[in-house]
Phi, psi and omega in degrees: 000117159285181177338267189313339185287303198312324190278319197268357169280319172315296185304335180271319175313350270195307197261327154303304153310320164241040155316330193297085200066005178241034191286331177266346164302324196284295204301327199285282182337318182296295171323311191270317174287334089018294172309299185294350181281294182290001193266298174319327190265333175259346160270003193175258161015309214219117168291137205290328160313310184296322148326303183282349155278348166266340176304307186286359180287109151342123172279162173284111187302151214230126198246148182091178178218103168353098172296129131280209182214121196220150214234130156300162187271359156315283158350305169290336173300294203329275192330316184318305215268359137331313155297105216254122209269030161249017172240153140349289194318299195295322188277358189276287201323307200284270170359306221263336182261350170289315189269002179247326172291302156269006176255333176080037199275157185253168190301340202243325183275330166306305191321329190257006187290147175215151176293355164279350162254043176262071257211124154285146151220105178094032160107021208209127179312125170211181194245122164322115132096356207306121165253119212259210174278147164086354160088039175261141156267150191212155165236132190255078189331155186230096191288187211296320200263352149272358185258346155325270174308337191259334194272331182279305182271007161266352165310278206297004181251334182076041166266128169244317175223218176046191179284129211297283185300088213246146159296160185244159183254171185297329200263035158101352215264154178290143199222117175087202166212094127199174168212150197258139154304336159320277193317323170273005166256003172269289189296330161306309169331278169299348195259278187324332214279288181328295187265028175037038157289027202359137147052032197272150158221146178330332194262346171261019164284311182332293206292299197319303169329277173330287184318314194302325167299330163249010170301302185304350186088012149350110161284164195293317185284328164276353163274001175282316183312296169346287240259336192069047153306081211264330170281086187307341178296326170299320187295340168306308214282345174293333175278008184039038177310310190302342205198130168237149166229013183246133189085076196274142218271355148269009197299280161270098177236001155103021197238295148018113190299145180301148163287140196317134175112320183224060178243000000 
């Protein structure tokens, strides 16, 4: 066997063995070595077989499927009124968590939202043209009570055109024309902290969207449309359809001690 067989039997073997819950360090490792193979085969180095057999070594496969974090829609009422919407500050907040809950927008397309892309179509308010991860375009209906929240902080800000979300300064006042994902991993932060949401992020407002949408009776192909999806299997796993845990399907099996009283 050569060089290049031996090494990828070795490296699969390697990955096999310490698969056990270590599948992205072994894959991030792989990746870089795989890189460094075509970096070689192009200066030189490296033959080009031998490259292409280091090129094929298989990563460590990922068994299972990631649980996320999805917000009931109480919960999400919880999160709003969290907020306390008589500062500046406070009508930013209320805005920046109405548009991650109800549009489900990701932190770098909030960031990047202007007030021109706020559009009507077909009678009905939407964010135009968004172009997202992956360069894809979508257009994203806005319902009534986030466009509420959005029109209440562009009064009180004296925003008319540019980016719709600007940072504040301590003493309330608008500071720069931009706004950081940072700043939005704060307010999620502190909000959640507030309403004893543990270990909430911004991107599980997304999922809350998604779910909430197919709670609501959502077909799967428009919440994909939303959410900009190219895959409909992500759009699963963002509704955690495959796994329900609340009223879980173990939940009542007939095992379950009688309740006090009717023994």
């Amino acid at each position: 066997m050569g060089t290049a067989g031996t090494f990828a039997t070795g490296s699969a073997e390697t990955s096999a063995g310490l698969s056990n819950g270590s599948e992205s360090p072994i894959n991030l490792r792989l990746a870089a070595v795989r890189r460094l193979a075509y970096e070689a085969a192009d200066c030189g180095l490296l033959s080009a077989d031998l490259a292409a057999g280091i090129r094929r070594v298989k990563g460590a496969k990922r068994l299972g499927v990631h649980v996320g974090n999805w917000l009931t829609a109480e919960q999400g009422k919880r999160l709003l009124l969290a907020v306390d919407d008589t500062s500046l500050r406070g009508k930013r907040d209320y805005a920046t968590l109405a548009i991650l809950l109800g549009c489900g927008l990701r932190r770098a397309e909030l960031t990047a939202l202007r007030v021109e892309d706020l559009q009507q179509r077909e009678e009905h308010w939407v964010i135009a043209d968004l172009v997202g991860k992956g360069g894809h375009m979508r257009t994203i209906p806005v319902p009534d009570w986030v466009k509420d929240g959005i029109d209440t902080w562009k009064t009180a800000a004296g925003i008319t055109a540019g980016t719709l979300l600007r940072s504040t300064n301590k003493a309330g006042r608008i500071w720069g024309t931009g706004f950081s994902p940072k700043v939005i991993w704060e307010v999620v932060k502190e909000k959640a902290k507030e309403c004893e949401l543990p270990s909430l992020a911004p991107h599980d407002l997304r999922r809350t969207r998604a779910r909430l949408c197919h709670q609501s009776g959502g077909e799967l192909e428009q919440i994909q449309f939303l959410l900009g999806h190219v895959s409909v299997q992500t759009t699963e796993r963002y509704l955690g359809c495959k796994q329900r845990f609340r009223n879980a399907v173990n939940d009542r099996i007939g095992l379950e001690p009688d309740p006090l009283g009717t023994q």
